[in-house]
DOKE-241927 format. One record per residue (C-alpha): residue number from 1; residue in one letter; x, z, y. Coordinates in nm, 3 decimals. Layout:
N
NUM / a / X / Z / Y
...
//
This chain:
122
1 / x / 3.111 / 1.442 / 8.401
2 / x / 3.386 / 1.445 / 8.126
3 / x / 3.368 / 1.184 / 7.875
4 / x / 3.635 / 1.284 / 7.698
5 / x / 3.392 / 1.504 / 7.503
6 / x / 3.439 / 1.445 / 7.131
7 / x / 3.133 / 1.308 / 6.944
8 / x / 3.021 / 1.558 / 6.630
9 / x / 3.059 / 1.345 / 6.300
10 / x / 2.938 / 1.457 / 5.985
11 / x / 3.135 / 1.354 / 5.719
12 / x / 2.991 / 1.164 / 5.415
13 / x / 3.147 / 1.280 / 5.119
14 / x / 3.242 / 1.012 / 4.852
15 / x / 3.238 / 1.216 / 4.594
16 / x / 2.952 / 1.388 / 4.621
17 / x / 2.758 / 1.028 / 4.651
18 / x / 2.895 / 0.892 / 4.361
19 / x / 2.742 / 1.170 / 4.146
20 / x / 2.435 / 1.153 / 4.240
21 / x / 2.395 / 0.823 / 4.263
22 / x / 2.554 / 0.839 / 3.894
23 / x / 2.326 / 1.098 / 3.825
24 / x / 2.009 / 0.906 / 3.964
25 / x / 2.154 / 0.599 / 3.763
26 / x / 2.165 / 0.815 / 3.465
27 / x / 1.809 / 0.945 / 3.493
28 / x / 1.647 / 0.571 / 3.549
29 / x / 1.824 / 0.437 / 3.243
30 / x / 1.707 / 0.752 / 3.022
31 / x / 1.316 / 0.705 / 3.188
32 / x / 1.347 / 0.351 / 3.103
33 / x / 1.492 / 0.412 / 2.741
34 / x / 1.229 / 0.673 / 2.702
35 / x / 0.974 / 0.455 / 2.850
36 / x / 1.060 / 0.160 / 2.576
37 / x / 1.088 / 0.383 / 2.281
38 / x / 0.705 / 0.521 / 2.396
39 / x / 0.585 / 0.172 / 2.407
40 / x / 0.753 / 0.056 / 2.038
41 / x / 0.582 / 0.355 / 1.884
42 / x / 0.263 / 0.293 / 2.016
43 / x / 0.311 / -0.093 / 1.882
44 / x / 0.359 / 0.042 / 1.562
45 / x / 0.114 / 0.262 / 1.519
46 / x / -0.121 / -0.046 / 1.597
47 / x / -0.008 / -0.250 / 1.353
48 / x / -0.029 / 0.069 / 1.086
49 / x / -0.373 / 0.134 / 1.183
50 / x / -0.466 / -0.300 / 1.102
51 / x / -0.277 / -0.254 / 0.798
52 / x / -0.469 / 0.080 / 0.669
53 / x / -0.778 / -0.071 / 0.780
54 / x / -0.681 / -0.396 / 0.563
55 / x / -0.615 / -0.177 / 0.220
56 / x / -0.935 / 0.037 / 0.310
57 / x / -1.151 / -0.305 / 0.338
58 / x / -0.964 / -0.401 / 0.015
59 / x / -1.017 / -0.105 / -0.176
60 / x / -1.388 / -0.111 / -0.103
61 / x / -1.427 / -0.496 / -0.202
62 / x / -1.233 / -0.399 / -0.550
63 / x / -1.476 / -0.102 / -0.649
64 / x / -1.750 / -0.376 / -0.523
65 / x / -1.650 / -0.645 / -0.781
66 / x / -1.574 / -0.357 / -1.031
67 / x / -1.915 / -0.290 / -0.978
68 / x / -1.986 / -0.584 / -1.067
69 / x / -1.797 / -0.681 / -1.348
70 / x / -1.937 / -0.362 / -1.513
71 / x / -2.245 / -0.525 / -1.418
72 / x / -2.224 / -0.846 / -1.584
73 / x / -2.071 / -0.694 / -1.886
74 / x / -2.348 / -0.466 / -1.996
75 / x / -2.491 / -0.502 / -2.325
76 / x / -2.799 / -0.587 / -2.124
77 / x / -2.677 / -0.844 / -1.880
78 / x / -2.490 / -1.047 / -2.205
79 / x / -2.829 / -1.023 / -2.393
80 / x / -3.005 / -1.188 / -2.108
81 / x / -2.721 / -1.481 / -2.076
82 / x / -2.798 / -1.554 / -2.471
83 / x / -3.119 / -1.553 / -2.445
84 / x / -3.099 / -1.756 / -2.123
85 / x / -2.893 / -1.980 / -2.301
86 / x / -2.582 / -1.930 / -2.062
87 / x / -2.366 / -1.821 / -2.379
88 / x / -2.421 / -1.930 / -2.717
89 / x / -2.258 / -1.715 / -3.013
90 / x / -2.128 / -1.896 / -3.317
91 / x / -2.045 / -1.765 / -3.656
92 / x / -1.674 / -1.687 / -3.683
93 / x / -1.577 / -1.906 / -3.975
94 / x / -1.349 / -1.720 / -4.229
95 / x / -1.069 / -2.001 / -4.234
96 / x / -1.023 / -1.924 / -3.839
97 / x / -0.932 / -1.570 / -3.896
98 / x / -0.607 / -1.468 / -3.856
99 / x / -0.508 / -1.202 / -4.091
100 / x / -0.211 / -1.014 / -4.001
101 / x / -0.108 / -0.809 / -4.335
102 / x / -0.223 / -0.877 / -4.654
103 / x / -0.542 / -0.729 / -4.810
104 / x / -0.473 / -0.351 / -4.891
105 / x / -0.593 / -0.323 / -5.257
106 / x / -0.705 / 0.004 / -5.468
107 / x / -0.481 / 0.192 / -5.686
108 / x / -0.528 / 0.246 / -6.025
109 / x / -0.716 / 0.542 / -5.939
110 / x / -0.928 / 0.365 / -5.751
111 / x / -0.857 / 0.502 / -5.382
112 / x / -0.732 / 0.319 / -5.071
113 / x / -0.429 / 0.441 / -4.961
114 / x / -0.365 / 0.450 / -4.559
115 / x / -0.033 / 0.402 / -4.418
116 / x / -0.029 / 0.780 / -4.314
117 / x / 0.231 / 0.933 / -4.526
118 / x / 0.090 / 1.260 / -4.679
119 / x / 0.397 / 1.354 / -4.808
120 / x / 0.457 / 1.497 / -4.434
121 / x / 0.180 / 1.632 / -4.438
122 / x / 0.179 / 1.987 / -4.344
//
């Protein structure tokens, strides 16, 4: 028997390694990027969907107490507090009035005059 025989090696080439290991590094760090932006959008979008829900559940509890201060505003609804005798109405006394120009007063002719300048009048 000769066992001088040389053994077959295959080479492992270094460079050849390196870039794919690279490249498999490469590919695990964009999956994982990829993977975290996926996950903060779909955190967001949560929290937009409690929010919207929050200004729809608003909005309908303002037109519901809209509702309902037209309600209890209605010429109907303050006659029934008078006569209830939830509100009482006083007289306004004259001396509590606060007048903000003087009293406009007739002409000679005997016509009110409004501020409206007729003069531009076309």
């Amino acid at each position: 028997m000769n066992t001088n025989r040389k053994k077959q090696v295959n080479p492992v080439h270094l460079t050849t390694l390196v870039r794919c290991l690279l490249l498999a590094f490469l590919v695990g760090v964009g999956g994982l990027f990829f993977l975290y932006i996926k996950t903060q959008q779909f955190t967001l979008s949560e929290e937009i969907r409690q929010v919207e829900r929050r200004i729809a559940d608003l909005r309908a509890q303002n037109e519901s107490l809209l509702a309902r201060v037209t309600e209890l505003s209605s010429r109907r609804s303050l006659q029934q507090r008078i006569a209830d005798g939830f509100i009482s109405l006083k007289p306004i006394q004259d001396n509590v009035i606060a007048r903000l120009m003087p009293p406009v007063r007739a002409t000679e002719d005997g016509v009110l005059r409004t501020a409206f300048n007729e003069g531009l009048r076309q």
